[in-house]
N, C-alpha and C positions, 0 to 999 in steps of 0.2 A: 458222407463225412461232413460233420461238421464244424464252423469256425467260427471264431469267437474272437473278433477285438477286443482289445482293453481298453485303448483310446484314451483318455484322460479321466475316465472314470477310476473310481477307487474301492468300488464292491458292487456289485451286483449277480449275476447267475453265471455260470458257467457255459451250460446250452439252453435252449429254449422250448427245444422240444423233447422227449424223453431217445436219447442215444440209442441206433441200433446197428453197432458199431459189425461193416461187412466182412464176412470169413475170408476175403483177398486180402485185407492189407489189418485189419483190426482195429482201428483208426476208433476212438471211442468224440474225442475234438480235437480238432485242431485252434489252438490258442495262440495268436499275436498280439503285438502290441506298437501298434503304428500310433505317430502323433498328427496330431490335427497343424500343424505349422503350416506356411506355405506351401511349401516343398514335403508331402509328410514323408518321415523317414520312419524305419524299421530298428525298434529298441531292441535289439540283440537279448536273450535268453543265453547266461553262461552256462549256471548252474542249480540241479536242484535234488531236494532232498526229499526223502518217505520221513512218517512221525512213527509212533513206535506201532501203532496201529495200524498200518496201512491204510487208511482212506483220507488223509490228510495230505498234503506237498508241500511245500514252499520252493520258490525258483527266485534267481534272482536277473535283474537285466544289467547290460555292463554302464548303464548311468545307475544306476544302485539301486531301485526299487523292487523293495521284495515283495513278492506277494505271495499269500495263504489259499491252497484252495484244496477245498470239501467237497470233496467227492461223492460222499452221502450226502449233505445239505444241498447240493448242489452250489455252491456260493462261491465268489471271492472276492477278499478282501487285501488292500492294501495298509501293509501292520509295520511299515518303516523305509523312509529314504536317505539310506547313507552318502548321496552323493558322491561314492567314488565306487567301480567296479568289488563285487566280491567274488572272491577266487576260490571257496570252499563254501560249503554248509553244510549244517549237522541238525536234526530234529528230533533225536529219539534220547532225551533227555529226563533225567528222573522227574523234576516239574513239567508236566505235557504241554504249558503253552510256552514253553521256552526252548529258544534255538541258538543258535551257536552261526557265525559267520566268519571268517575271513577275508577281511579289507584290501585292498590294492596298497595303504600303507603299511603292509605287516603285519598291524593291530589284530586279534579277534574281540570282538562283541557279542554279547549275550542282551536278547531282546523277549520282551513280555509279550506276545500272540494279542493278546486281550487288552491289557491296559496299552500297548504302544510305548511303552519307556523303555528306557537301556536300564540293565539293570546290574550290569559289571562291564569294565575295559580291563582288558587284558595285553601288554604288551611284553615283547621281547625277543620274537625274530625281528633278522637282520635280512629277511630276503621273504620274498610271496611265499604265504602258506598253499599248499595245493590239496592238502588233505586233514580231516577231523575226523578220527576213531572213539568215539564214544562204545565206555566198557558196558556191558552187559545189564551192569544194576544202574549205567545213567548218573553214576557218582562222581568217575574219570572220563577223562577226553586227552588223547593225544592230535596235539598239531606239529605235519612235520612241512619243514622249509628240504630246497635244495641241499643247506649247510647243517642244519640240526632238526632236532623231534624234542617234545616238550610235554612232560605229562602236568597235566592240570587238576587240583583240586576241586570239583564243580560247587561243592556246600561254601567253598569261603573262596572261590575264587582265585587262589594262591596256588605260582606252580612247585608242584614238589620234586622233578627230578628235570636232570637236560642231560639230552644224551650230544654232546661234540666227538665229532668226526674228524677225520684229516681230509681238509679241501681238494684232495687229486680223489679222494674216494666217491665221496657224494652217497648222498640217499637217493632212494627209489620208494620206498616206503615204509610208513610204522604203524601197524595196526593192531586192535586188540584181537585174538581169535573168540570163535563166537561162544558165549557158555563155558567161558573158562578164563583165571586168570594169569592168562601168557601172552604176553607182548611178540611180536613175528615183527624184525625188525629185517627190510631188503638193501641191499647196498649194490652202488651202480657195478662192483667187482664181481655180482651174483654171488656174495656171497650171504647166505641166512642165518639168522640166530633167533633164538628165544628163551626169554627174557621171563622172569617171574615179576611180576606187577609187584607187589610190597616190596621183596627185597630188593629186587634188578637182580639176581642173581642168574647166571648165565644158564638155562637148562639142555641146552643142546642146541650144533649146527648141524646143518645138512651138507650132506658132502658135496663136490662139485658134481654138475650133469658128465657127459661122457664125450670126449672132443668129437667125434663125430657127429653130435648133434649139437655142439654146444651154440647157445644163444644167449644174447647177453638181455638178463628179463629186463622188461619194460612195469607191465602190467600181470599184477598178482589178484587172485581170488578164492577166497577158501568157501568152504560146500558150511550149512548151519550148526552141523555137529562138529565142526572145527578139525575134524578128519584127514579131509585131501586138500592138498592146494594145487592152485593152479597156477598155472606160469608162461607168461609169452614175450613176444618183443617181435622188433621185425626178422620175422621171419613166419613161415606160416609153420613153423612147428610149435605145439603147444605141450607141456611136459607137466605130467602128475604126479604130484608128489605123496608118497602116506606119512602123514606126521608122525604117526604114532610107531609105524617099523622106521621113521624119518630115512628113506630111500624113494628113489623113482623108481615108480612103476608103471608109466606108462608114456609112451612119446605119440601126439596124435599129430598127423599131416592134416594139415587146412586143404584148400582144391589151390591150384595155380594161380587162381585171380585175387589172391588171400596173398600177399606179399610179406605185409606188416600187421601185428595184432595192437590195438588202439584200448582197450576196453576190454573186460572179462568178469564175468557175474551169472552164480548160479542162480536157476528157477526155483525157489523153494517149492515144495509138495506139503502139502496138510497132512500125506501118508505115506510119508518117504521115512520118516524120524530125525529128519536133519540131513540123512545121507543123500544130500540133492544128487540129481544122474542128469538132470538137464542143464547145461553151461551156454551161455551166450556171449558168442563171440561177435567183438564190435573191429572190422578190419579197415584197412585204409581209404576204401574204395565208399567207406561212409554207410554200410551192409551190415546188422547185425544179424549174425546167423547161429540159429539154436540146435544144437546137437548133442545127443544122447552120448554120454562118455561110454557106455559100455555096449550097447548096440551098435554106436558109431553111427547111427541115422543122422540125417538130417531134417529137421520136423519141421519149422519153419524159420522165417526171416521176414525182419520189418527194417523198414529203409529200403532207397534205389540210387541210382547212379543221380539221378536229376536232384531227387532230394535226400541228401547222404544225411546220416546223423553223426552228429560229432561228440555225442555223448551220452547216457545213458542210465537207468536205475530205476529198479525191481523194488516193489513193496516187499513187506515183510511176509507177507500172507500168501504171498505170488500172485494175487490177480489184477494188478496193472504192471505197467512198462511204462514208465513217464523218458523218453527221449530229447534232445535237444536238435532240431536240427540244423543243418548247416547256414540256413537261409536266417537264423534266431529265433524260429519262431518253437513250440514246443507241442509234441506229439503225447498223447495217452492213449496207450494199445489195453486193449481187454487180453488178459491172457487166455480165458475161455472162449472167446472168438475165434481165436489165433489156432486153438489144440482145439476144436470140435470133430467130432470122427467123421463128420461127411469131407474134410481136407484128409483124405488117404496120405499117408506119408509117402515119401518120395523114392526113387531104389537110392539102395545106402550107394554115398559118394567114398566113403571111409568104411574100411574092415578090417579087423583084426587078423593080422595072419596067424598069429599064433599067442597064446598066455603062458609064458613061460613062468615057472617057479620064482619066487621072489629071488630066489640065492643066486639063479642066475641070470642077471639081468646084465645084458648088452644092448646098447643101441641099435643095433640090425633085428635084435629078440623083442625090443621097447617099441618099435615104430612101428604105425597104422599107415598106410600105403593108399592112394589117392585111386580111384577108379572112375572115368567118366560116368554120364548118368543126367537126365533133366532133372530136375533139382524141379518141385512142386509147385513154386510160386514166383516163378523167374523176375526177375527185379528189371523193371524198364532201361534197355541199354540205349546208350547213344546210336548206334547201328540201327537200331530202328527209329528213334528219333529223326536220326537225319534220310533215313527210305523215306518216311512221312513225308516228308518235305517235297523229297525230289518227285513221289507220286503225288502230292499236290501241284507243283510246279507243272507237271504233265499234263493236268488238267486246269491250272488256270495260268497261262504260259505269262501272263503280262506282268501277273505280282512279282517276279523275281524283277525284270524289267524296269518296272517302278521304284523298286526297293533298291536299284545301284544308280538309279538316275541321279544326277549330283547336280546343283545348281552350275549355272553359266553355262548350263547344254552340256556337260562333260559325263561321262558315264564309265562306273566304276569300273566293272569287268574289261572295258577298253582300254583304261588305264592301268589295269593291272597286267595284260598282255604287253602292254609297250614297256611296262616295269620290267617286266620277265625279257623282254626281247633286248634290249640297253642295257639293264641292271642300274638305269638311273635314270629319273627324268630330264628332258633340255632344262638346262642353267638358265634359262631366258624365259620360262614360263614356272620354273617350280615354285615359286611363291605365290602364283595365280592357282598353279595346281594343290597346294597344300591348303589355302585358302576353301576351295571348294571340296574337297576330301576333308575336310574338318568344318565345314559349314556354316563358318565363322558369321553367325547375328550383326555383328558389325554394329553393336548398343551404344550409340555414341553420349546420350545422353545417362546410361546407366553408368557408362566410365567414366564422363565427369563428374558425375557423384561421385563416386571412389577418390578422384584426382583431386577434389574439390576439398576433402578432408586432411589435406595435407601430407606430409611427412609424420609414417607412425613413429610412432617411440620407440619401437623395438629396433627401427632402423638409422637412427638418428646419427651412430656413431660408426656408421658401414663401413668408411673407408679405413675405419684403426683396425678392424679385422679384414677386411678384402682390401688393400691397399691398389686402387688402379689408376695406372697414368695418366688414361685418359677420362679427365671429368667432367666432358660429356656421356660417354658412356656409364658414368658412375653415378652418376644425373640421372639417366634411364632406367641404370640398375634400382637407386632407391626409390624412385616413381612406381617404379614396376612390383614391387615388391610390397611398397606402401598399398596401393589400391589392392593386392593378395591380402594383406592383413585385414584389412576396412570390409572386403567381399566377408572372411569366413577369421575367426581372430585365432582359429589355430596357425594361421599360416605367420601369426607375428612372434611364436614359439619353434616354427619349427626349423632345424638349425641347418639343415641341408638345404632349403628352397633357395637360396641363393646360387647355390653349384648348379641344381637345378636349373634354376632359370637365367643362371648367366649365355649359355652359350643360345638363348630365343634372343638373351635379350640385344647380343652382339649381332645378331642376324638381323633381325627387326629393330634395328635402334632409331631409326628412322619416321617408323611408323608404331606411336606408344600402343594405341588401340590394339591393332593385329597382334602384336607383342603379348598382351596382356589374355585375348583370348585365345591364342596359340595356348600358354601356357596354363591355361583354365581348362580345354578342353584336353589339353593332356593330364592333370591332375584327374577329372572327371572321369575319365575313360582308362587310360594306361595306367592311373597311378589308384586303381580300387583296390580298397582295405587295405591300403599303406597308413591310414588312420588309427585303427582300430586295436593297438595295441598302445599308443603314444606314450608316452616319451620313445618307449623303445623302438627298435626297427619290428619291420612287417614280418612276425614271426610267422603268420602265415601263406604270406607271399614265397620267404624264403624255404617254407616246408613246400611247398610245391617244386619251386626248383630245386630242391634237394632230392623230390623223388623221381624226378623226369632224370636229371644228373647219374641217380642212385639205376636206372634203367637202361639207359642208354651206354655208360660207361662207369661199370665198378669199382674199377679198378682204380681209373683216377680219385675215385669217391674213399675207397679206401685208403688209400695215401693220404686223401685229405684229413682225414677223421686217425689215420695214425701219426701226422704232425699233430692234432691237435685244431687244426683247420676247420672254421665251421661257416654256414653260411655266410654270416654276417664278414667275410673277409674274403669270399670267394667270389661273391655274388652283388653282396648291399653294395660296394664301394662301385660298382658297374653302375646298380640302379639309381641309385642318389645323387649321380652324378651324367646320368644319363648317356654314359659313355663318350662323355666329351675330354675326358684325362687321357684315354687311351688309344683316342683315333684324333685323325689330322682333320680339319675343315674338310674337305672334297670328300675324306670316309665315313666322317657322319655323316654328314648331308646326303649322301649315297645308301645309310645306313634308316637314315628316318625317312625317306623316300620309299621304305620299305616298312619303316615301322607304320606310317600312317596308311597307308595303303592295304593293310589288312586287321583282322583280330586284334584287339590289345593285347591275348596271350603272347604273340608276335615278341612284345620284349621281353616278357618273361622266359622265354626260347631261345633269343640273342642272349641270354647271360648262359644259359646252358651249350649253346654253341660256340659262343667266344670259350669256355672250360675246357671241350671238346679238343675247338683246333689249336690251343695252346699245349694240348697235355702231354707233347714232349718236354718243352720246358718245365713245366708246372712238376713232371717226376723227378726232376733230377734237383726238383725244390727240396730244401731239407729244413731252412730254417723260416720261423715266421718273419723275421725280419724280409726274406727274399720272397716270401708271398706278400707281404704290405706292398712292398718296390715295382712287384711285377702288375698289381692290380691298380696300382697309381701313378704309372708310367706308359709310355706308348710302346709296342712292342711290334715284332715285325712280324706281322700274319696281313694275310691279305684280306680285305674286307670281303670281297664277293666269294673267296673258299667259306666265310663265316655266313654270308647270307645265305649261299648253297644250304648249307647244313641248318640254316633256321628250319626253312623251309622241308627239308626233308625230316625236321623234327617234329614237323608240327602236322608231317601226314604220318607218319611210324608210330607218335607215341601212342598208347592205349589210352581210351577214353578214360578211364579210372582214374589216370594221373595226370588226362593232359589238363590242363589251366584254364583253357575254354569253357569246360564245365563247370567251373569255379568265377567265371569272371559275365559281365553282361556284358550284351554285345553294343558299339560304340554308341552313344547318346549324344546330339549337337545340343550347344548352349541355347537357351531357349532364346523366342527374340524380344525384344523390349527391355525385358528386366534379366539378369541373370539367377540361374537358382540358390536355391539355400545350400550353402555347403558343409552337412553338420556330420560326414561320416567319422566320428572320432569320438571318445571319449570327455565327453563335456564337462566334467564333473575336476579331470584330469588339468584340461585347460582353462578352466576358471581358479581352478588351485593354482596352477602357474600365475595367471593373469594374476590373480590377487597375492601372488609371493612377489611378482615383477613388480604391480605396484608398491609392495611397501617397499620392499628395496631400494624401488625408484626415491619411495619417499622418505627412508632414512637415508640413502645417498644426497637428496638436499637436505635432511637435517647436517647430517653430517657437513656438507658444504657450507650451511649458513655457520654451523658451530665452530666448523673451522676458518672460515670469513671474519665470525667474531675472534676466535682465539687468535687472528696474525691483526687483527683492527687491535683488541687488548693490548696483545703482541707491540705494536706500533705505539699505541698510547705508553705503555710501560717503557719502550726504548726514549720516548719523546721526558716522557716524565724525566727518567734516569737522566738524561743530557741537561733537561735544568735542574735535577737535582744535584747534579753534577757542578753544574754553572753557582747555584745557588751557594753549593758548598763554599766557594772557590770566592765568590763573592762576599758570604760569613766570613770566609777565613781572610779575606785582604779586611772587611770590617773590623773582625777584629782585631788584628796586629794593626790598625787604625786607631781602633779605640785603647788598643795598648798601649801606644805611642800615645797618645792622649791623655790617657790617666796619667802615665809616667807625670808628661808636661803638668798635667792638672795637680799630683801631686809636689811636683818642686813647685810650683805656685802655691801651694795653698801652704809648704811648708815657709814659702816667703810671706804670705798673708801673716801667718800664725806671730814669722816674728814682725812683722809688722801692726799686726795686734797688739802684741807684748810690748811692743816700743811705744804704741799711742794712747794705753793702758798705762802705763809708766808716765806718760807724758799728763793723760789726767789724772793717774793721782798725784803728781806733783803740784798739776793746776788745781786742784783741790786743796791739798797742805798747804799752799800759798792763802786761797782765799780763806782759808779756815785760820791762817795765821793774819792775814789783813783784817778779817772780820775781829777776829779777837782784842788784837790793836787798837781796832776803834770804839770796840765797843769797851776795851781797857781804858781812854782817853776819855770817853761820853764820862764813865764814872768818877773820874779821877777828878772831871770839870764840873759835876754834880757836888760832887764835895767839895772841891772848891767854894764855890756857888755857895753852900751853906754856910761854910766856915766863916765866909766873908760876911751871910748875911746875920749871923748871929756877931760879929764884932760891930757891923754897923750896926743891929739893935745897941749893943751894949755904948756904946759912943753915943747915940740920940737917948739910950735912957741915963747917961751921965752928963749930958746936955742940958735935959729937963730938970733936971739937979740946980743947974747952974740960973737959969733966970728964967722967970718967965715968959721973956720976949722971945725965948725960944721957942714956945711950943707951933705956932705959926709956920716956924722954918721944920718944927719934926712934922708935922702936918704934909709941909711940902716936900719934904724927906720921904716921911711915908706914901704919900702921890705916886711920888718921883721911884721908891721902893716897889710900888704895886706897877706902875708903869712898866720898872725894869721887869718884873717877875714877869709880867706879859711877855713882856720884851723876850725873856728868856726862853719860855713856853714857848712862844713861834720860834725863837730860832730851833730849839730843841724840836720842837715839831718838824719843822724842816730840813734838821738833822737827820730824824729819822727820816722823812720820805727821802730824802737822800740815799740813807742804807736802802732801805724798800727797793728801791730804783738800783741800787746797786747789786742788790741780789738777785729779782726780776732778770736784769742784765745778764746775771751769770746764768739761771736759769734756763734762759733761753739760749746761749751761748754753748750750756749744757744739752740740749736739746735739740740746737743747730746738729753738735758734734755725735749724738747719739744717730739723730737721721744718715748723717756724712757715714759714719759706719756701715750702717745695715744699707746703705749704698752702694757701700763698696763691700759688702757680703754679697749681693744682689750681682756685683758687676765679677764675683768671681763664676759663676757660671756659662757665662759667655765664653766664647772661643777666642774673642781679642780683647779681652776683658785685662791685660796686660798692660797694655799702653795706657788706657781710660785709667786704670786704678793710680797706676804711678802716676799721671797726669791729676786726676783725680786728689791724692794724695798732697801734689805739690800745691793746685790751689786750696786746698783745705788748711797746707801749713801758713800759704799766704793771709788765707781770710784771718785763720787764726790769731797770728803774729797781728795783723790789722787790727783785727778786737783786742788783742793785748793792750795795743799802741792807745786806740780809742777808751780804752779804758782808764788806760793810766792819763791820758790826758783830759780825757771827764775830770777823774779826779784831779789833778793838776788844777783846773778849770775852776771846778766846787772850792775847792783850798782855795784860790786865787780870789773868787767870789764871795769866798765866807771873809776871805782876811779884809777885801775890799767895804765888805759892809760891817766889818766888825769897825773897820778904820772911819767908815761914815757916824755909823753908833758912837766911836768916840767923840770926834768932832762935832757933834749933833749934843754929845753931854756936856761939852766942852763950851760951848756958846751959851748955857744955862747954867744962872747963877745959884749956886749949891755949893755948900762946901762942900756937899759931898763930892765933887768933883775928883777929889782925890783919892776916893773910893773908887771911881767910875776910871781913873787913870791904873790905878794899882790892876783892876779888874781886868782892864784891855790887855794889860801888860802880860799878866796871868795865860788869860785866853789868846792869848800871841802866843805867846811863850809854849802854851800846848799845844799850840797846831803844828807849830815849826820842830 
């Protein structure tokens, strides 16, 4: 046989040398895919599919990488990495290099072979697809969920019908029958329908099986002509249906070691015409065994106990068998290897007692009955497994010896007899002994790396979900937890590891180190393939104890499954918590005293024996509420009745179902470094990781934005209190400035008459001087004509003089002198009359100009806020100045009058002392000019 890594590569050959695959097992290669890491681990094979030709595959691994491989080219290649598990695949599509998958999100995808692109997303289940029925012509594809089935348009991608269910029913299957188009629609009630593809129209049910044989189907398969179906579930009875009389006609018995049927798929024949005769059953025990439906031979079988296949699927052609096996890795049988005639068939196990007429068919008339018989190609049992052992032990007596020696000089087998002999180790040395029964590395400097990385994030806020009093032990709990996260980062997602590892960590809180690999090599060893389904619980942990449960004690098993009751509430809430909810200190301790001292299977057997010796209570459970209570509570069973019966279960149960065979046997932490812990879905826990972080990091958006919105928040109340204040302050301003105007308004209605009163006052002072001016300028004139009148009489008197003698003319000479004299005489005073006026009007002018300034002073001083006092102050010396300039005015002139009469009185006296007759002219004249001033 040959094998073939994949390793990191992404295409290269299949085998290397031309396959000559042996007529024992058929085996054409064996294909893995291990990674080159530290630690390399094993990429699990879920699922895979035939193209429509048969010599094509595709498989997929549960980190998502699919690959293609050519059967004739010999090749493969790597044609897409979805990064998350897919649950289905489909290849026999009307475009040959396209295929069809279903995702761990729900989603299906359709992918290019060749070019590598996606080439449609499809969404709309609400729950994992587990199957894709591609119709005939490669057009439709039905995908069914637990909850619904969905037919798809393949040309545009669009689905065109949904079939909804009622959730207490559930689906089992939807498929297209082959070469026809009629939908074969299975529901978990057994009960069948079909369905016409265009219309949906219902074309017929099949009636129920017959309660003596009834079983509730699991796993369906129709032959190529679309004819028979076939039908199984657990039980080893398999029932044939004929579509076409739509009746059972046939019931066949599996052999005793056939419990449960897994899988079911006909051989095609290139010369059958469809009506395949050879059916392959795939049972629980991981055994697919091929038998002739109407011989009832049995011809051959591929798979064995050691290496079971979990899954399975038949080219189109019939000549490969591409398998999955349990360990992931994936088988391709020749079927011509397998059926070569030098493999004689076997004597028939199954015979027909009788072929009864279709009309009357009964269950006693239907059923093929089991006859011992070696069976051709007997599948490698554990029984012989473990002879090997013991006849090698025989002959090399020291390996067993070596293999229990345990550090610190302690030796397994001797401390399992002192287990058996106490049913517990001394209190005073179990921690020395659990130490060396777990062969704790004691990595001091790998744990301070872990420790060194701090508190993870995932754990940051432990004590708001595990609230514990004491905070040092909560201290230890998040240290301890922290470095689980830092070693492998699913342990910072997974939501039970704290139940877990609380009651190590109460034990060990003293010493972090031992703490930490305690609970490392129990994940490592007891806790295998509790990964590998993640988020959800260990569906396949808990199918094993369901079927050790289902062996051991029926009855209780059917109570459970007629409440409703499934593993996950029977069993998980034991495992997840490692049975520290339901036992005291001194019962566990007494209870891992036992678990570590033997097999890992060990606790998967304690969950079935705690079921066992409970299952008087557990019957008279009726509601799920009293099964929650009872599996999350301590109850009173004694621990050593439940050890008893580990033990006695883990020698009775049949190797097919015991857990041993499923689990390796215990591995210590390596020393220096510890290993890689990658058994889980990666793809799964980077999706979390990167949901945690954004979360994380919209949780501080959201923080910072709500920091701002109460800072805002703050500012806007801050604001409001002085808009408040501000108001408050406007509003005393203004009934301030109201009070103000008011004030400012009766002031300025006092200005106004105070205005009007010194407006009044100058134009009175005006009418005066306008009447003073007129006065004197009435008097200038009045003494102007004077003046001439006079001087025209004294002409006429000196020229009636000249008349008179001539001794006169001497004296008119000095008349005339004395005439031009005066006329000067006149001119200056007249001149100095006038500057007189000048000055007296100047005077007013300015006086005018004083009182125009004093004004716009006191306009000036009404804008002031004591502008009150100043103005009327103001006011009163203004009247004073005023009244003052009045006074100085009038006595200027008083003054001028007094000055002009004085010098008029010289001027007389001055004529008066000069001999002229005119003198009497000059007296007349003074008298005149007196006389006008007064």
């Amino acid at each position: 046989m040959q094998s073939t890594d994949l390793g990191n590569k992404e295409s290269g050959k299949i085998w290397h040398r031309k396959p000559s695959p042996a007529t024992r097992d058929g085996i054409i290669v064996n294909i893995i895919h291990n990674t080159s890491d530290y630690r390399p681990k094993v990429l699990r094979f879920l699922n895979v599919a035939f193209d429509g030709t048969g010599d094509c595959l595709i498989a997929g691994d549960h980190q998502g990488n699919i690959y293609v491989f050519d059967l004739c080219g010999n090749r493969f290649n790597l044609v897409q990495r979805t990064a998350q598990a897919c649950t289905a695949l489909a290849f026999n599509l009307r475009r040959k290099s396209e295929f069809l998958v279903a995702l761990a999100d729900y989603s299906i995808k359709c992918f290019d072979t060749v070019t590598k692109e996606l080439v449609s997303w499809m969404r709309g289940h609400e729950s994992s697809v587990f199957s894709i029925s591609v119709h005939a012509s490669g057009r439709y594809a039905i995908t069914t969920s637990s909850d619904t089935a969905q037919l798809w348009d393949l040309d545009t991608f669009q689905r065109k019908r949904k079939l909804n269910i009622r959730q207490s029913v559930g689906i089992q299957k939807v498929f297209f029958l082959p070469l026809s188009n009629t939908i074969l629609s299975c529901f978990k009630d057994n009960s069948i329908f079909a369905w016409e593809c265009d219309t949906l129209f219902c074309k017929y049910q099949l009636p129920a099986p017959p309660e003596s044989s009834s079983i509730l189907y699991k796993v369906f398969a129709v032959t190529r002509d679309g004819r028979i179906l076939a039908a199984g579930g657990k039980s080893n009875h398999l029932h044939l249906w004929c579509l076409e009389a739509r009746q059972l006609f046939r019931i066949i018995q599996m052999p005793t070691k056939v419990r449960a049927v897994r899988h079911l798929e006909f051989l095609p024949d290139s010369f059958d015409a469809g009506s395949n005769q050879v059916l392959g059953v795939l049972s629980q025990d991981g055994i697919m065994r091929f038998i002739n439906t109407q011989t009832c031979k049995l011809l051959f079988e591929i798979g064995s106990l050691d290496e079971g296949i979990s899954s399975a699927v038949i080219s189109p052609h019939g000549r490969y068998i591409a398998s999955i096996v349990e360990n992931g890795s994936l088988n391709i049988y020749s079927v011509q290897a397998l059926t070569q005639e030098i493999n004689k068939p076997p004597p028939p196990l199954v015979k027909v007692i009788e072929d009864l007429p279709k009309n009357k068919l009964s269950s006693s008339d239907l059923k093929m009955k089991v006859t011992s018989g070696r069976v051709q190609q007997p599948a490698k049992s554990r029984e012989s497994k473990i002879q090997t052992r013991i006849l090698k032990q025989d002959v090399t007596g020291n390996f067993e010896s070596k293999k229990n020696e345990l550090p610190d000089g302690l030796n397994k087998k001797r401390l399992q007899i002192l287990l058996k002999g106490y049913g517990e180790y001394p209190t005073k040395y179990r921690m020395f002994i659990w130490r060396s029964l777990l062969q704790l590395p004691e990595n001091h400097t790998a744990f301070s790396s872990l420790t060194d990385k701090g508190t993870h994030v995932a754990f940051l806020n432990l004590q708001k979900k595990y609230p514990i009093k004491s905070r040092k032990l909560l201290r230890v709990l998040q240290r301890t937890l922290s470095a689980l996260a830092h070693w492998s980062v699913i342990f910072s997602d997974t939501p039970y590891l704290p139940l877990l590892a609380f009651p190590f960590v109460k034990l060990f809180q003293n010493n972090q180190l031992i703490c930490f690999e305690v609970i490392a090599t129990l994940i490592m060893n007891w806790c295998q393939h509790w990964f590998e389904y993640f988020p959800n619980p260990p569906i396949n942990i808990l199918s094993m104890i369901e079927n050790v449960l289902a062996f051991h004690d029926k009855e209780l098993l059917q109570h459970f499954i007629d409440h409703d009751i499934t593993s996950q509430l029977y069993a998980w809430p034991l495992l997840e918590t490692v049975f520290s909810e339901v036992l005291t200190r001194e019962e566990w301790l007494k209870l891992f005293d036992n678990i570590f001292s033997n097999h890992p299977s060990f606790l998967l057997m304690t969950v079935v024996a705690y079921n066992i010796c409970s299952r008087v209570p557990l019957l008279n459970c009726n509601l799920k509420d009293d099964f929650e209570f009872f599996f999350h509570h301590r109850n009173n069973l004694d621990i050593n009745v439940v050890i008893r019966q580990v033990y006695h279960l883990m020698e009775t149960t049949p190797t097919a179902i015991h857990p041993d065979s499923m689990l390796h046997v215990f591995v210590a932490l390596t020393k220096g470094q510890y290993p890689v812990f990658n058994q889980y879905p990666k793809f799964i826990v980077d999706y979390q990781t990167q949901e945690r972080e954004r979360i994380r990091n919209d949780e501080l958006d959201y923080l910072r934005e709500r920091q701002t919105v109460e800072d805002m928040q703050a500012e806007v109340d801050q604001q409001r209190v002085e808009d408040e204040a501000w108001y408050q302050k406007q509003e005393l301003l203004r009934k301030a400035e109201e009070t103000r105007r008011e004030m400012l308004l009766q002031e300025e209605e006092k200005m106004i008459q105070q205005r009007q009163r010194l407006a009044a006052a100058k134009r009175e002072l005006k009418i005066k001087e306008m009447h003073l001016q007129d006065a004197v300028r009435r008097r200038f004139l009045k003494l102007q004509q004077d003046q001439r009148e006079m001087e025209l009489r004294r002409l006429d008197d000196e020229i009636g003089r000249k008349n008179l003698t001539q001794n006169q003319e001497a004296v008119a000479k000095e008349m005339r002198a004395d005439a031009d004299a005066y006329r000067r005489k006149v001119d200056l005073e007249e001149h100095m009359f006038h500057q007189l006026i000048e000055a007296g009007e100047m005077q007013s002018q300015k006086t005018q100009k004083v009182m125009e300034e004093n004004l716009a002073k006191a306009e000036q001083a009404c804008l002031n806020t004591d502008w009150q006092i100043q103005s009327l102050h103001k006011q009163k010396c203004d009247d004073l100045q005023r009244n003052e300039c009045y006074q100085e005015v009038a006595k200027l002139l008083r003054e001028n009058r007094r000055k002009e009469i004085e010098l008029l009185h010289a001027m007389v006296e001055e004529e008066a002392k000069k001999k002229s007759p005119g003198s009497i002219m000059n007296r007349r004249t003074q008298a005149v000019y007196l006389e006008h001033h007064n």
